[in-house]
N, C-alpha and C positions, 0 to 999 in steps of 0.2 A: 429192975425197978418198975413197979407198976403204975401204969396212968390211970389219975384220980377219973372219977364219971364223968368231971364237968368236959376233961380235955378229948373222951372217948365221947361225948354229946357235941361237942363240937365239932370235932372231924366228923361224926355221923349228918351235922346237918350242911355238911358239902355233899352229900354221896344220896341222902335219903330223897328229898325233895323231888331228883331226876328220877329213882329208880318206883317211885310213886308216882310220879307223870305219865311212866313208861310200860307200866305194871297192867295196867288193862289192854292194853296194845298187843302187849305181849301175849297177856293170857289169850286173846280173843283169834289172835293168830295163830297161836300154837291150838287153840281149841277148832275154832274152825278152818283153816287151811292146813296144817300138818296133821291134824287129829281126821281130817275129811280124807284126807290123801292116804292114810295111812287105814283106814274102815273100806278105800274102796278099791285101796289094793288086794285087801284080806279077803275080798268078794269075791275079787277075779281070778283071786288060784283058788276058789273056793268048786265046788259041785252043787250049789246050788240055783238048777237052771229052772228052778219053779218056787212057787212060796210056800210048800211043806218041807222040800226037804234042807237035810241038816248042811251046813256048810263045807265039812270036811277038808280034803286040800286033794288036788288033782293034780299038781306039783306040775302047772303052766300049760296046762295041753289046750287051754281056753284061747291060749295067745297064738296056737298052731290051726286047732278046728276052725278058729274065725275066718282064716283062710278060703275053707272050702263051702261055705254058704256061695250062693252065688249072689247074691248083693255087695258084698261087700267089696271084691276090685274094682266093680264099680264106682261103690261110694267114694274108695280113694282116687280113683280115677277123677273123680268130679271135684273131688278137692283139690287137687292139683293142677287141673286146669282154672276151678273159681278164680284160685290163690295165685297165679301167675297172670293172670288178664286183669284181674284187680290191683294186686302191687305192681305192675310194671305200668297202667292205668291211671293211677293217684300219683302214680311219682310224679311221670311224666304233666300229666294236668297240672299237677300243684306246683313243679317246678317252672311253667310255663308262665302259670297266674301269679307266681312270683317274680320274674323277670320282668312282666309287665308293670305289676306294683314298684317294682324295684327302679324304673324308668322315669317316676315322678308325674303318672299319670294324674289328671284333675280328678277331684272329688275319690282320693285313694280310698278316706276312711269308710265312706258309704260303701266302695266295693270290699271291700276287707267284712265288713259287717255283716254283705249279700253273700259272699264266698263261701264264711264262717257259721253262716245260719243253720246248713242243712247238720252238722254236727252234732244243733241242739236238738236234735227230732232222731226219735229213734227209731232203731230199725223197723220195731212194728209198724210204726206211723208209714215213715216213707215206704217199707213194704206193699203195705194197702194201696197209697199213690201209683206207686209202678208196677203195681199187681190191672188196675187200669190203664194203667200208660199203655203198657206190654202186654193187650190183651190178644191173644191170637188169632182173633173170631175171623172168619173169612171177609174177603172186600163190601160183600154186602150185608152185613153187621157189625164192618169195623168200627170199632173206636179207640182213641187214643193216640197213639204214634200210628197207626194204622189209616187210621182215618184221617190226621192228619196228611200223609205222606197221599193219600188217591185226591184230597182239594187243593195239593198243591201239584198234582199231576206225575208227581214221585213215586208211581205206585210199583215203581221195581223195587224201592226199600224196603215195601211190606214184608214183613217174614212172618214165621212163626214165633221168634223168640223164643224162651226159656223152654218153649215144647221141639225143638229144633232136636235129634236126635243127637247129634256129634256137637254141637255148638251151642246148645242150651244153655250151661251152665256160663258160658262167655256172656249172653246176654245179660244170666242173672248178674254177675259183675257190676253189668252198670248202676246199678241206683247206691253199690258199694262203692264203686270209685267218684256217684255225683254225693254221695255223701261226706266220704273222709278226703277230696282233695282240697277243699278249704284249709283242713288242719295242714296237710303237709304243705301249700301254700304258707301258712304262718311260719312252720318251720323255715321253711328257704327265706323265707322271707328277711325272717332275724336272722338268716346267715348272712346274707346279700349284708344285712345294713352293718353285721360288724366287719366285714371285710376290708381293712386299713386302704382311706383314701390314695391313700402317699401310694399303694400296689398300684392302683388303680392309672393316676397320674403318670406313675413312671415306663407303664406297660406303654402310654398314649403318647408317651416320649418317645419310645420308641417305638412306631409307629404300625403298633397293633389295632386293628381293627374291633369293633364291640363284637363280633364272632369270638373275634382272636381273645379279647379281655375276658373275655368270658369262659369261653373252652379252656385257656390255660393260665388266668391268672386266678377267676373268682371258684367256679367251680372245684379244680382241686383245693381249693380252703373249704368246704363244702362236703369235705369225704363224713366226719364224724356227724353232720344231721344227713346224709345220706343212707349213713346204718344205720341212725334212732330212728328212722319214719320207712326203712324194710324191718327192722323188729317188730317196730308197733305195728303196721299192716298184716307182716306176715303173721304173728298171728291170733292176729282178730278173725282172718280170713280162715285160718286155720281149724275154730271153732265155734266158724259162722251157724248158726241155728235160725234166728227169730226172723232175721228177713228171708228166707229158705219157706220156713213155715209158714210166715205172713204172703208171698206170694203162690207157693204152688202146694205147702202143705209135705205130706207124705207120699207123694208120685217119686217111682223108683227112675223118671226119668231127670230127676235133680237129688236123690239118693246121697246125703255127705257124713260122715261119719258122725256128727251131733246128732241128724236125724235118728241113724241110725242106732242109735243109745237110747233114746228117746221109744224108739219102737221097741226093741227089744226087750227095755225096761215096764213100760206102762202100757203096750197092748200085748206083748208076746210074753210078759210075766217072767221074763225071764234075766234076775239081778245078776249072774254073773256072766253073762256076754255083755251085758249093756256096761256093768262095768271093768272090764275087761276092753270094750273100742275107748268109753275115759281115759284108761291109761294108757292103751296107744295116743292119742291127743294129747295127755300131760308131757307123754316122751317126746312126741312131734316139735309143743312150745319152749320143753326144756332146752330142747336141741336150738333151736333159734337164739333163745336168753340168754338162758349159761353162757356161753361165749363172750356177746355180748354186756354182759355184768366183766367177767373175767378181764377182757379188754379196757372196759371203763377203770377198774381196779387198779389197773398197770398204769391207764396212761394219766391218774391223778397223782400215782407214787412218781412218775419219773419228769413231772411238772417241777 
């Protein structure tokens, strides 16, 4: 028996309304984020290492030869130390500045505010800032941390910073960990405060110290914003560029695989190495994600 239009209009206006809300989202996603992903994969097994020639397909030797440039163990080198001084950096800070918040310090919301601020300022901005902070000029040009550290008599602190050969890219670190440990400060933050009084009390019952309460009753309640604030770090860090750029630029002595896309693509003219390191970096942050989605996935079903 067939259903008259009115009862086929009806049921259509349970289903249409979302799939119209939903409909530019979609498209705009699928156009620009899989439709991008999928042009700059096609590049990278392509043979196109100049802007005449044709694209063809080299069938992955782009993903082997990147290997033997000599910049590029570098560049990964330097991402993998940014990436580990920074995340392990902001954790640590932000869970700190949480703990203090968490303690019922006076005037909380101003400092939550001052914490949170540097968040709103992007990486260029602060870049620039600690492109002076972190200037390396010698004692008698110093300025910045520099100069501060010889008028307070601290002049063993002086370094070079980010020009530092083995330790450079630790310094660049900092203005990433004074920037995103606000945020993860918020996170621990709203862990701390849902964490059930009643644990709390009963730990103090028995006769656990605030080390103790802390190390093994709040902390482990604390694992799943421990993995969303190493996600989100790891990788921001992953493919850091603007503040990289905004302080030292294209010096192969901070050398990180954004840059290096960046070079290959718009001074070395060359689209299929540049993108060809993209997809090294999409595989880097998939690897991080994916898991992490897969896990959240699980642990809302078995809720």
């Amino acid at each position: 028996m067939r259903s008259s239009p009115g009862s086929r209009w009806a049921r259509s206006r349970r289903w249409l309304p979302g799939l119209l809300l939903v409909s530019p989202s979609v498209v705009a996603i699928g156009l620009f984020v899989y439709g991008l992903i999928f042009w700059n994969t096609r590049v990278a097994v392509s043979g196109k290492h100049d802007e005449v020639t044709e694209y063809g397909f080299d069938k992955g030797r782009n993903f082997v030869d990147l290997w033997d440039q000599p910049s590029w163990p570098g560049a990964v080198k330097h991402a993998l130390l940014f990436t580990a001084v920074f995340v392990v950096g902001a954790l640590v800070l932000g869970a700190f500045l949480a703990f203090l918040m968490d303690k019922g310090i006076r005037g909380e919301a101003s400092f939550r505010v001052v914490y949170l601020f540097p968040m709103a300022v992007s990486f260029i901005a602060s870049g620039v800032v600690w492109r002076w902070l972190m200037n390396p000029a010698p004692p008698e040009r110093a300025v910045g941390l520099n100069q501060l550290f010889g008028k307070l008599h601290l002049g063993a602190l002086a370094n070079s910073w980010w020009q530092d050969p083995d330790w450079g890219m630790a310094a660049m670190a900092l203005p990433a960990i004074w920037q995103m440990s606000g945020y993860v400060m918020a996170l621990y933050l709203a862990g701390f405060r849902g964490v059930p009084g009643e644990l709390r009390e009963a730990a103090r019952v028995d006769g656990a110290s605030e080390w103790k309460l802390y190390r093994y009753v709040v902390f482990p309640q604390l694992r799943p914003v421990t993995l969303s604030a190493l996600i989100i770090l790891g990788h921001i860090s992953l493919k850091v560029f603007d503040l990289i750029m905004a302080i030292a630029g294209k010096q192969i002595i901070t050398y990180v695989p954004a840059v290096a896309a960046y070079v290959e693509i718009f001074d070395r003219h060359d689209p299929a190495n540049g993108a060809t390191i993209a997809t090294y970096l999409l595989v880097a942050v998939a690897v991080l994600v994916i898991p992490y989605l897969v896990w959240s996935v699980r642990s809302e079903r078995t809720r």
